[in-house]
HTML snippet that shows the backbone in 3Dmol.js (N, CA, C, O; Angstrom):
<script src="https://3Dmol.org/build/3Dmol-min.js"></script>
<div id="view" style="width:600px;height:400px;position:relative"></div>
<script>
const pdb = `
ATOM      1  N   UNK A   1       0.849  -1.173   0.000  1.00  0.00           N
ATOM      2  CA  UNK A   1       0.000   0.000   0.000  1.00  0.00           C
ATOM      3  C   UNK A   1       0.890   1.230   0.000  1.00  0.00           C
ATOM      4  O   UNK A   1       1.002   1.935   1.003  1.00  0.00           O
ATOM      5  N   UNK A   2       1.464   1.456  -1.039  1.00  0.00           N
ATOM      6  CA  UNK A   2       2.072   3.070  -1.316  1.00  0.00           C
ATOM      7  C   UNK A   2       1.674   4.272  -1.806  1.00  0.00           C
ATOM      8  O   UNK A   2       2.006   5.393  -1.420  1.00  0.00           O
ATOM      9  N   UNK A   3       0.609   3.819  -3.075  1.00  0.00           N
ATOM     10  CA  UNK A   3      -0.105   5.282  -3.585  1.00  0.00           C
ATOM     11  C   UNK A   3      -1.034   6.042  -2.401  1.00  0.00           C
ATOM     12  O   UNK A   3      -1.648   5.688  -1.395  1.00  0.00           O
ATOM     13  N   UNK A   4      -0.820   7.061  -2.988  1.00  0.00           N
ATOM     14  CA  UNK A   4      -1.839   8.021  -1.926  1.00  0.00           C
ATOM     15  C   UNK A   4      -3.450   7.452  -1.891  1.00  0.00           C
ATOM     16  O   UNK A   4      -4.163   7.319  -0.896  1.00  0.00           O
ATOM     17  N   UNK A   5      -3.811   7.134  -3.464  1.00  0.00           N
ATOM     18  CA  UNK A   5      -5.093   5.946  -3.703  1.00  0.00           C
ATOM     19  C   UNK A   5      -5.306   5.480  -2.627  1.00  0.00           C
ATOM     20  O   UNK A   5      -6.128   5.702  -1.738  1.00  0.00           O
ATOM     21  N   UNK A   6      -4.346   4.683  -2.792  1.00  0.00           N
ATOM     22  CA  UNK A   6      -4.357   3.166  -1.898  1.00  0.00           C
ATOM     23  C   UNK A   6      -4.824   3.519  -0.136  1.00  0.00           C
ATOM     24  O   UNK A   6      -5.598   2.871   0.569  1.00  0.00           O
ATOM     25  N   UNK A   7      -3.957   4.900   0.250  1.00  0.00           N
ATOM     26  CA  UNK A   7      -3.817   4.987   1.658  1.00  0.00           C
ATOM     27  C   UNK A   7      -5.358   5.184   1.850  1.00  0.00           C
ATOM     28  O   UNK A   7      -6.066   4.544   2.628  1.00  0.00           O
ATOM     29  N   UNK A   8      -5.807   6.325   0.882  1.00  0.00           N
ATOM     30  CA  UNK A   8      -6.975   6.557   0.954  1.00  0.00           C
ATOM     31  C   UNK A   8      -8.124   5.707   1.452  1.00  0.00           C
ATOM     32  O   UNK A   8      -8.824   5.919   2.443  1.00  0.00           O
ATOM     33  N   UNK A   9      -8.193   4.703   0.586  1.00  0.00           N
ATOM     34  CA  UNK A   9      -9.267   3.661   0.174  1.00  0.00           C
ATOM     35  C   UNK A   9      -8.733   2.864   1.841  1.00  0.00           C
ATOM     36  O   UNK A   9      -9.612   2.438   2.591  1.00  0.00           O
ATOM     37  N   UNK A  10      -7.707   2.792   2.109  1.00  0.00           N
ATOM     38  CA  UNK A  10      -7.401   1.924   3.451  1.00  0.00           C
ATOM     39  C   UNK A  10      -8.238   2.950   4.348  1.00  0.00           C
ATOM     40  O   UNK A  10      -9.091   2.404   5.047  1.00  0.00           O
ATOM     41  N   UNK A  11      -8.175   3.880   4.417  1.00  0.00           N
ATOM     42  CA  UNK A  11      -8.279   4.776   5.279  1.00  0.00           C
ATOM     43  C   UNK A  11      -9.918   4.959   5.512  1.00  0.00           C
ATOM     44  O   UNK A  11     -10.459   5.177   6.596  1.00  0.00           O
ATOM     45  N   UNK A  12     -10.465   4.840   4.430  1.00  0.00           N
ATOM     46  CA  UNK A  12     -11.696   5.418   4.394  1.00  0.00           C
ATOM     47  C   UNK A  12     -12.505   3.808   5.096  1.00  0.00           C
ATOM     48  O   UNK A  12     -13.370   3.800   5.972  1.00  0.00           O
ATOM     49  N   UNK A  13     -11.869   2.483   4.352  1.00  0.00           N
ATOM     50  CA  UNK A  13     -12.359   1.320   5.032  1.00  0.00           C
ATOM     51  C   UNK A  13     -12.228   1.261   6.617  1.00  0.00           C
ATOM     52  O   UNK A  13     -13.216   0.987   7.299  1.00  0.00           O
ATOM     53  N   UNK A  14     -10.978   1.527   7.192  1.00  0.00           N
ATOM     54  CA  UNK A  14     -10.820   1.506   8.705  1.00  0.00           C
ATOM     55  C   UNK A  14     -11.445   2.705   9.420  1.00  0.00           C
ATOM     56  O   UNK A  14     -11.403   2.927  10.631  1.00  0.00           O
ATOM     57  N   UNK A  15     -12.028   3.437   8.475  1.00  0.00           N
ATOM     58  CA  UNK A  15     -12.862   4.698   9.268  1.00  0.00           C
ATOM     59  C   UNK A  15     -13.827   5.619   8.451  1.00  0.00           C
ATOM     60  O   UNK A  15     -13.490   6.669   7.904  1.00  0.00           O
ATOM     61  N   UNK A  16     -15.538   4.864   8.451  1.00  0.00           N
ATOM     62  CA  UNK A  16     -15.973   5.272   7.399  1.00  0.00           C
ATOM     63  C   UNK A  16     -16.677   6.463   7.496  1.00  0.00           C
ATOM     64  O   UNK A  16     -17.266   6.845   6.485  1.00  0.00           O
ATOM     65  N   UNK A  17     -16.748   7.275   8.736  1.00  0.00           N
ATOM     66  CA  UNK A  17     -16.812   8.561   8.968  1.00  0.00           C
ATOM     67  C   UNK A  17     -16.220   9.853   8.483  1.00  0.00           C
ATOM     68  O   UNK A  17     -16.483  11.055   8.441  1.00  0.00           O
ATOM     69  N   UNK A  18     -15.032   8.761   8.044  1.00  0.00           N
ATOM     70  CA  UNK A  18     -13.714   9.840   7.057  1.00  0.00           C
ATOM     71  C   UNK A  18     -14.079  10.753   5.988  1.00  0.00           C
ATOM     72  O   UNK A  18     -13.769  11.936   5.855  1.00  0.00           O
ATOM     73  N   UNK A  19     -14.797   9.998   5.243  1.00  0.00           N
ATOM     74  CA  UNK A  19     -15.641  10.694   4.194  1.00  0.00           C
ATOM     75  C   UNK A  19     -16.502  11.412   4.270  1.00  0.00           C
ATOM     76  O   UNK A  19     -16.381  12.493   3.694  1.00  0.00           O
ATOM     77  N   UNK A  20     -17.508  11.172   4.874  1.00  0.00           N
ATOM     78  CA  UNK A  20     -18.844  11.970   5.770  1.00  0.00           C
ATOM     79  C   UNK A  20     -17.817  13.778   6.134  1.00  0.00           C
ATOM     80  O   UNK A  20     -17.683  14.863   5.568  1.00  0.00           O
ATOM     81  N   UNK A  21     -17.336  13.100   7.408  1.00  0.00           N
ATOM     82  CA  UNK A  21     -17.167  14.629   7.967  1.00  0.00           C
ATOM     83  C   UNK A  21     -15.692  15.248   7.345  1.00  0.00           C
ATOM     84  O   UNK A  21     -15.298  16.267   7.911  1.00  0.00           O
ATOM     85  N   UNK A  22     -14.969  14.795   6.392  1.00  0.00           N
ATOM     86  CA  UNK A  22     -14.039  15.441   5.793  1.00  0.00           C
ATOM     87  C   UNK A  22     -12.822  15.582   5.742  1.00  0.00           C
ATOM     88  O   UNK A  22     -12.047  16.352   5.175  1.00  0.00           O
ATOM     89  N   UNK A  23     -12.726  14.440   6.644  1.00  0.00           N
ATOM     90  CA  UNK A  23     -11.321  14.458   7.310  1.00  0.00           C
ATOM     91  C   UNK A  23     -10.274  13.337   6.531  1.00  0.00           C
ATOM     92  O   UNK A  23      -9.203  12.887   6.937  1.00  0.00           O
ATOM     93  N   UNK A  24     -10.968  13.082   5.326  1.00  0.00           N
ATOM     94  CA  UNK A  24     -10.245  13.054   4.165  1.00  0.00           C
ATOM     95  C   UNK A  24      -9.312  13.738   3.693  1.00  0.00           C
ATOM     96  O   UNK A  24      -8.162  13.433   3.375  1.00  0.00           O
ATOM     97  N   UNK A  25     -10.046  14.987   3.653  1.00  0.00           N
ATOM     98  CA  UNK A  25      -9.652  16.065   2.711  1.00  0.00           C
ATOM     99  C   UNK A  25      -7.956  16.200   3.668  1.00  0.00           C
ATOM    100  O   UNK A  25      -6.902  16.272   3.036  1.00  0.00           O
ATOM    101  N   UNK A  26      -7.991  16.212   5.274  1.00  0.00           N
ATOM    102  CA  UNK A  26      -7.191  16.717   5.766  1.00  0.00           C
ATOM    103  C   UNK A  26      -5.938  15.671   6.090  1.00  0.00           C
ATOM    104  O   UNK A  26      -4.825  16.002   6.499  1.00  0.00           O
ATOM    105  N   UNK A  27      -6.402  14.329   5.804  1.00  0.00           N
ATOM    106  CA  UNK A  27      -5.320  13.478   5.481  1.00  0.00           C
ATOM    107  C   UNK A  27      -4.381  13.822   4.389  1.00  0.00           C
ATOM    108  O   UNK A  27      -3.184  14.094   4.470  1.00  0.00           O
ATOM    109  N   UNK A  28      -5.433  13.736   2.976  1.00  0.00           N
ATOM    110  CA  UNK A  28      -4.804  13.999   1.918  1.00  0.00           C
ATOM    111  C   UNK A  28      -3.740  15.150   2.262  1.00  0.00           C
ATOM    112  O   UNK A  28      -2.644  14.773   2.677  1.00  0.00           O
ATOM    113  N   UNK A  29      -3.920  16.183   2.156  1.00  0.00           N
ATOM    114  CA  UNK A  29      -2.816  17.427   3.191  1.00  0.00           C
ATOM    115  C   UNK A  29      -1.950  16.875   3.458  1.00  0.00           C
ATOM    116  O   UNK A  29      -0.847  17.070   2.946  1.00  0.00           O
ATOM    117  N   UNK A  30      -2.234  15.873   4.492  1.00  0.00           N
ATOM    118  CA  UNK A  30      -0.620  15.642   5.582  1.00  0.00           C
ATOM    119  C   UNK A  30      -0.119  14.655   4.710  1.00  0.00           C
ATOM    120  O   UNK A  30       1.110  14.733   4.708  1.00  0.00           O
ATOM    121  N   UNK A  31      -0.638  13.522   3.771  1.00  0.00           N
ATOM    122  CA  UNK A  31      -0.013  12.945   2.952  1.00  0.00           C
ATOM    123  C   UNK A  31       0.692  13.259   2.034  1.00  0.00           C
ATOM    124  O   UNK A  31       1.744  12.686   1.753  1.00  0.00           O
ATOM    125  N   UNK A  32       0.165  14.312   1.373  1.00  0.00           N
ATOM    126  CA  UNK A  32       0.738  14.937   0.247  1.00  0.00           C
ATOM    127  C   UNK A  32       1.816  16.088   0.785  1.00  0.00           C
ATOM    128  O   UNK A  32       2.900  16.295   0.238  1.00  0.00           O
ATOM    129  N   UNK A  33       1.402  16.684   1.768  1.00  0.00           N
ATOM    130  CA  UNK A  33       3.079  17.324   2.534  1.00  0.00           C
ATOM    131  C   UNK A  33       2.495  19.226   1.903  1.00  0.00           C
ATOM    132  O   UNK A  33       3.017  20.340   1.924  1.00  0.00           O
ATOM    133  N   UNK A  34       1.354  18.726   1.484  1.00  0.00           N
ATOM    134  CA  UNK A  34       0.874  20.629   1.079  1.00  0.00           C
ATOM    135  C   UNK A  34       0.067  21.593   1.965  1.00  0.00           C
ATOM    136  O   UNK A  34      -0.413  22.673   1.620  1.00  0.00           O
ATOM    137  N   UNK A  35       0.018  21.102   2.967  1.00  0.00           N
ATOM    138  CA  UNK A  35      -1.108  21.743   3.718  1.00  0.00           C
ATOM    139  C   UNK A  35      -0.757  23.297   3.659  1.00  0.00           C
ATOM    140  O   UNK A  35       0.361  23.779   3.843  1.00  0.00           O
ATOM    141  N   UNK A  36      -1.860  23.943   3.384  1.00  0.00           N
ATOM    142  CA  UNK A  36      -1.637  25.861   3.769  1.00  0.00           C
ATOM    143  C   UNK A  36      -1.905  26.194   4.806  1.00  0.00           C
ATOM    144  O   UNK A  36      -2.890  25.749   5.396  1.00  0.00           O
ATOM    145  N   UNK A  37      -0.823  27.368   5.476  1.00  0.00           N
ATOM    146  CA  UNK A  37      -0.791  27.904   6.260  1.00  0.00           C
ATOM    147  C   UNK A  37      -0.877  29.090   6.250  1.00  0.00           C
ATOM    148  O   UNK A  37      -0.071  29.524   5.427  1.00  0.00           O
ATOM    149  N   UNK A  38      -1.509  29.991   6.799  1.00  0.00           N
ATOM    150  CA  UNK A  38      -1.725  31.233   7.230  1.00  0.00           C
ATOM    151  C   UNK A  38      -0.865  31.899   8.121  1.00  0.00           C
ATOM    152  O   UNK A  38      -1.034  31.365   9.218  1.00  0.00           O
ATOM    153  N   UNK A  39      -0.128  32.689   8.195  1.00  0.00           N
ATOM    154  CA  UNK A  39       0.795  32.883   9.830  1.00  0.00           C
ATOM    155  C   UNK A  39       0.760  34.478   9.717  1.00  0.00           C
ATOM    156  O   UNK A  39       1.203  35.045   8.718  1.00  0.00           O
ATOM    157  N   UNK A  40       0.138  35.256  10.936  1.00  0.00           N
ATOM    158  CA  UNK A  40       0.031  36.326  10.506  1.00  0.00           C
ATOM    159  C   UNK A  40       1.631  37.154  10.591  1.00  0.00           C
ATOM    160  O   UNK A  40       2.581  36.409  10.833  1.00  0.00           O
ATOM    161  N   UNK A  41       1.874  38.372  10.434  1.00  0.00           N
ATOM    162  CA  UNK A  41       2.915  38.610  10.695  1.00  0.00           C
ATOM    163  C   UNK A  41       3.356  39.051  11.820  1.00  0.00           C
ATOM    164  O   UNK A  41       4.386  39.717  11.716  1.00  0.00           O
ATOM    165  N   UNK A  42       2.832  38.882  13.143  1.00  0.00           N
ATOM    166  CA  UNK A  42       3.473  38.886  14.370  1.00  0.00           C
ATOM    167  C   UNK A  42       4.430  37.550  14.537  1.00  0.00           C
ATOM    168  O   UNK A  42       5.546  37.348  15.016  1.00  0.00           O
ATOM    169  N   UNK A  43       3.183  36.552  13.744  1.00  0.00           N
ATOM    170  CA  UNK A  43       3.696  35.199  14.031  1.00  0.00           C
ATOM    171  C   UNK A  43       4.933  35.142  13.157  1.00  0.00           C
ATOM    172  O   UNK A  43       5.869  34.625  13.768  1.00  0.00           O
ATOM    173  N   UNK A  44       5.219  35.492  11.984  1.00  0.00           N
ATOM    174  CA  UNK A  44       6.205  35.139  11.131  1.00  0.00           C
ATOM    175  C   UNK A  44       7.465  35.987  11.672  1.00  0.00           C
ATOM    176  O   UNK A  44       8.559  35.531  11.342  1.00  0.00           O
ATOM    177  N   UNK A  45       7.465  37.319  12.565  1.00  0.00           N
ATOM    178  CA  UNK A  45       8.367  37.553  13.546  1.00  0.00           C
ATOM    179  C   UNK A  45       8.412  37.299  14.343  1.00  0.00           C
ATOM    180  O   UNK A  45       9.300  37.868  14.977  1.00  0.00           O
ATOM    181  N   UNK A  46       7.713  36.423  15.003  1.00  0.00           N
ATOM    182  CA  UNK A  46       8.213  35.330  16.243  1.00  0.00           C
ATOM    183  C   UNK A  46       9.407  34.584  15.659  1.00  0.00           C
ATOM    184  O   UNK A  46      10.602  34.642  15.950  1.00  0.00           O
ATOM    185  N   UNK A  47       8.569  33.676  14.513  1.00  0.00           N
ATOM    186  CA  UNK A  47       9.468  32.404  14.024  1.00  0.00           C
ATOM    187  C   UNK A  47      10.913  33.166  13.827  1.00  0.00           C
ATOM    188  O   UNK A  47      11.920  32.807  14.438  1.00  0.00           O
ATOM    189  N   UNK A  48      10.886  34.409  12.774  1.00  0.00           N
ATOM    190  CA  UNK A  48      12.281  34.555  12.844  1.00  0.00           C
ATOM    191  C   UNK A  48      13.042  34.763  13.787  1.00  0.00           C
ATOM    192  O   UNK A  48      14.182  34.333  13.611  1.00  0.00           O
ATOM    193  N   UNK A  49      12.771  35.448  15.076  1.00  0.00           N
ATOM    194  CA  UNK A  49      13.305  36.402  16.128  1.00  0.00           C
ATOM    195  C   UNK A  49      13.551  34.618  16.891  1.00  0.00           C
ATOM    196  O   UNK A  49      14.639  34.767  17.445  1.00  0.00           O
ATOM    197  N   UNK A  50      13.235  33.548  17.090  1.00  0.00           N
ATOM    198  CA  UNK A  50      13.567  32.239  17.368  1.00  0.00           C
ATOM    199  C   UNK A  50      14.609  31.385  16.440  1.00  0.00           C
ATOM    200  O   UNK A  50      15.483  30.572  16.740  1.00  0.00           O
ATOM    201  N   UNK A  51      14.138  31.923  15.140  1.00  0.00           N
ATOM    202  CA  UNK A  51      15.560  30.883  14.505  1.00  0.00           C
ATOM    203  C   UNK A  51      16.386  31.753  14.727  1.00  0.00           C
ATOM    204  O   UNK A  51      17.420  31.283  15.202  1.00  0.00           O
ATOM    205  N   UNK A  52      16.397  33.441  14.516  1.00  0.00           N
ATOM    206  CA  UNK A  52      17.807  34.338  14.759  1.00  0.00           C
ATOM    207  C   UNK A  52      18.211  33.427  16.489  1.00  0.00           C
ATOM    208  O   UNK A  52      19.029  32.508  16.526  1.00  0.00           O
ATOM    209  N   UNK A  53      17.766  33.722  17.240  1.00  0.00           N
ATOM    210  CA  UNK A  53      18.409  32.959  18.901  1.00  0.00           C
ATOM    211  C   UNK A  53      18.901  31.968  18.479  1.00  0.00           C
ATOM    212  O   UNK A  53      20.104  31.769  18.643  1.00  0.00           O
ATOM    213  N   UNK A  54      18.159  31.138  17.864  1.00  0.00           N
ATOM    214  CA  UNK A  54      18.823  29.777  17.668  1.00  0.00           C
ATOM    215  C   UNK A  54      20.185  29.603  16.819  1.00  0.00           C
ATOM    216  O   UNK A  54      21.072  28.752  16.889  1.00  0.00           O
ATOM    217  N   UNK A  55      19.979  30.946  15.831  1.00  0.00           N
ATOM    218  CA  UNK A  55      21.387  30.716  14.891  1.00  0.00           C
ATOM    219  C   UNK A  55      22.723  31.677  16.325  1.00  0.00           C
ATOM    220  O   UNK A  55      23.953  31.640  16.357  1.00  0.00           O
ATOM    221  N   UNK A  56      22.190  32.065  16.831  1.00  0.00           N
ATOM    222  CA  UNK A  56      22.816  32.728  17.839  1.00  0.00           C
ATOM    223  C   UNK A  56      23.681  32.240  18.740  1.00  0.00           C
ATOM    224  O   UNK A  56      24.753  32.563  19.252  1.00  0.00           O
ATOM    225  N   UNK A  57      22.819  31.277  18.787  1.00  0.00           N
ATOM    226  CA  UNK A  57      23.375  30.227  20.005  1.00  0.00           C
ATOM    227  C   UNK A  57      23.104  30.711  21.187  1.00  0.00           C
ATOM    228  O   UNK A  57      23.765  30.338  22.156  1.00  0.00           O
ATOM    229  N   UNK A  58      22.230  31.495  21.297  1.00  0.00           N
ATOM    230  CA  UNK A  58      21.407  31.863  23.015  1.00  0.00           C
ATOM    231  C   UNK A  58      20.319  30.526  23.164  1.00  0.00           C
ATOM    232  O   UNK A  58      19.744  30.354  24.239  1.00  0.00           O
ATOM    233  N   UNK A  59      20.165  29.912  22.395  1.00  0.00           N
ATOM    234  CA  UNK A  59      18.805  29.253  22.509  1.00  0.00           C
ATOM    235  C   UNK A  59      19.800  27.312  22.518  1.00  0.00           C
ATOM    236  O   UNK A  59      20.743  27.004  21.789  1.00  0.00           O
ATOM    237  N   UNK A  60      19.323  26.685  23.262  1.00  0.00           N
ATOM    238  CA  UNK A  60      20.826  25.307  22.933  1.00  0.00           C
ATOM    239  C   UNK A  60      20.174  24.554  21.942  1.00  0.00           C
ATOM    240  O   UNK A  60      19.021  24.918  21.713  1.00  0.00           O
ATOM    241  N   UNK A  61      20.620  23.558  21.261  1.00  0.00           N
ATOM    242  CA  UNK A  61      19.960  22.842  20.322  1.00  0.00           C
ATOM    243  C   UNK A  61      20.618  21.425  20.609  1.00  0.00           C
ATOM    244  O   UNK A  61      21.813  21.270  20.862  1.00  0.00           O
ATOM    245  N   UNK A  62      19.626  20.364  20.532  1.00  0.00           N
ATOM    246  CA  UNK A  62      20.676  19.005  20.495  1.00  0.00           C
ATOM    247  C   UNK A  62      20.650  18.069  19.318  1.00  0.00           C
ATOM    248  O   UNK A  62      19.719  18.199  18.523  1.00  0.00           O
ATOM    249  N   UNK A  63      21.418  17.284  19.142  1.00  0.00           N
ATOM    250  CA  UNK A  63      21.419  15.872  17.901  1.00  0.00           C
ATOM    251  C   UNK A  63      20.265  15.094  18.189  1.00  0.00           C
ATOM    252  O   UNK A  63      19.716  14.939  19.280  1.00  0.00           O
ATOM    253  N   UNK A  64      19.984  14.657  17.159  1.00  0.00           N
ATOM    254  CA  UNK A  64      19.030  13.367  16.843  1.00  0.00           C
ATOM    255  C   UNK A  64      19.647  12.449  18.103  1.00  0.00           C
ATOM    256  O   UNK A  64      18.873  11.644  18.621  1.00  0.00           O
ATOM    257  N   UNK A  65      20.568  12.514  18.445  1.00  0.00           N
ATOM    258  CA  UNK A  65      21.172  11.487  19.406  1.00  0.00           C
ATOM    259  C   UNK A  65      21.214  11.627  20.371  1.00  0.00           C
ATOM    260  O   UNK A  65      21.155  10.570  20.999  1.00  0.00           O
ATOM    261  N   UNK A  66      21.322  12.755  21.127  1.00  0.00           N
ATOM    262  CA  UNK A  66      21.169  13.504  22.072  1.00  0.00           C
ATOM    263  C   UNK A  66      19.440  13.638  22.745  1.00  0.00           C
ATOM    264  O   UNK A  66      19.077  13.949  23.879  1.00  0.00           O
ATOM    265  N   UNK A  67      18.703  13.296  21.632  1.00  0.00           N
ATOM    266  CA  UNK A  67      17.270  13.712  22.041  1.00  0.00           C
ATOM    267  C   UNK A  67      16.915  12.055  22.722  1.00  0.00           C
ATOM    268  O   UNK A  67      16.217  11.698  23.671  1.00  0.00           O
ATOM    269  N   UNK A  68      17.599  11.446  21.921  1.00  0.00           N
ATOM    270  CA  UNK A  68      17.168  10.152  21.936  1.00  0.00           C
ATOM    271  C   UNK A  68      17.328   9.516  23.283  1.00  0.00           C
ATOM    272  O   UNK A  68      16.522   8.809  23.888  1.00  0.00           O
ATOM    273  N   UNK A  69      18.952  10.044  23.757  1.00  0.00           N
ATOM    274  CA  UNK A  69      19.778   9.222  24.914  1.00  0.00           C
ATOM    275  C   UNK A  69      18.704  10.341  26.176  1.00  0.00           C
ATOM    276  O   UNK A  69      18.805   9.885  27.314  1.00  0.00           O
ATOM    277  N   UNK A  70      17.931  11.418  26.112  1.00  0.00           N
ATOM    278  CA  UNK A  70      17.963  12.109  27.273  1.00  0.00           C
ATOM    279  C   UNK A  70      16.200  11.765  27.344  1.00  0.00           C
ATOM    280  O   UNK A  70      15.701  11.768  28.469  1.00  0.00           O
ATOM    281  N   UNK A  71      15.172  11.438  25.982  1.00  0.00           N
ATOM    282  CA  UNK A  71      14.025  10.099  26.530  1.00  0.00           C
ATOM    283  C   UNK A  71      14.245   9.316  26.533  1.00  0.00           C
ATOM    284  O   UNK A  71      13.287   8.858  25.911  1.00  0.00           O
ATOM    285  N   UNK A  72      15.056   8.214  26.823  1.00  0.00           N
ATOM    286  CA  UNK A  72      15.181   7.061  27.332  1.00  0.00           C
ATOM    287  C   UNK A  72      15.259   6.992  28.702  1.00  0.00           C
ATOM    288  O   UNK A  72      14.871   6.071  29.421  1.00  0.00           O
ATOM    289  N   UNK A  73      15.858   8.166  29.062  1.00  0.00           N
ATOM    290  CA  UNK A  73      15.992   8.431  30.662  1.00  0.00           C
ATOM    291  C   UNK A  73      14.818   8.950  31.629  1.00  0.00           C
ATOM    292  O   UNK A  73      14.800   9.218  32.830  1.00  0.00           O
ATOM    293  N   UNK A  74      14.143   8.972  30.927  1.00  0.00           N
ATOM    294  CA  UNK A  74      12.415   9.083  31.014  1.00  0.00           C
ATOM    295  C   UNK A  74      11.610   7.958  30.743  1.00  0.00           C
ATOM    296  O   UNK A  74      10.512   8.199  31.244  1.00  0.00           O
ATOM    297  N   UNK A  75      11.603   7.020  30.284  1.00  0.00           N
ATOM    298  CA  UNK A  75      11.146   5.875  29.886  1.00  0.00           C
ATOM    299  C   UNK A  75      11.500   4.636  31.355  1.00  0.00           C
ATOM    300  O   UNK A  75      12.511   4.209  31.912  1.00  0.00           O
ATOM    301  N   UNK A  76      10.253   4.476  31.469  1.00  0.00           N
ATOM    302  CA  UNK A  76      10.770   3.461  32.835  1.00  0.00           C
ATOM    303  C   UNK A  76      10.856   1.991  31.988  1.00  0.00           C
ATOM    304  O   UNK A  76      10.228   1.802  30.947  1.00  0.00           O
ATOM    305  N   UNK A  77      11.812   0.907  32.666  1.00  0.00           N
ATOM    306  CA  UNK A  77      12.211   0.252  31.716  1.00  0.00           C
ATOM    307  C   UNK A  77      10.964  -1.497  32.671  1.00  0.00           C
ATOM    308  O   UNK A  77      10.935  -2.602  32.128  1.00  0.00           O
TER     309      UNK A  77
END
`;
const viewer = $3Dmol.createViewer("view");
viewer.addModel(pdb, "pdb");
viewer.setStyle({}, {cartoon: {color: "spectrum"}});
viewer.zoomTo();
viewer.render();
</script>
């Protein structure tokens, strides 16, 4: 099951409400990777005034590896 078709038709069988109230439409979106966004422009100077910190290095950032090793340490075993 790879085409977007396919996910569909899976999707709509394991949940046949999907179609009804629309939430088709909003799969398709996250499948297809297009969803629109609106961001007003306070918001779009947030985002920058956060990646500027972050390119700054006031703000810390960690590795894929780093995220990984520090939930595990949260995870009761």
């Amino acid at each position: 099951m790879g085409t977007l078709i396919e996910k569909r038709i899976e999707l709509a069988r394991h949940d046949p409400d999907t179609v009804v109230t629309g939430r088709l439409g909003m799969v398709k979106e996250a499948l297809g990777g297009w969803a629109v966004q609106a961001f007003t422009p306070a918001q779009i100077r947030e985002f920058k005034a956060i990646r500027d910190r972050i390119r700054s290095g006031a703000v810390p950032t960690y590795s894929l590896q780093d995220v990984k090793r520090r939930a595990k340490k949260h995870v009761p075993e």
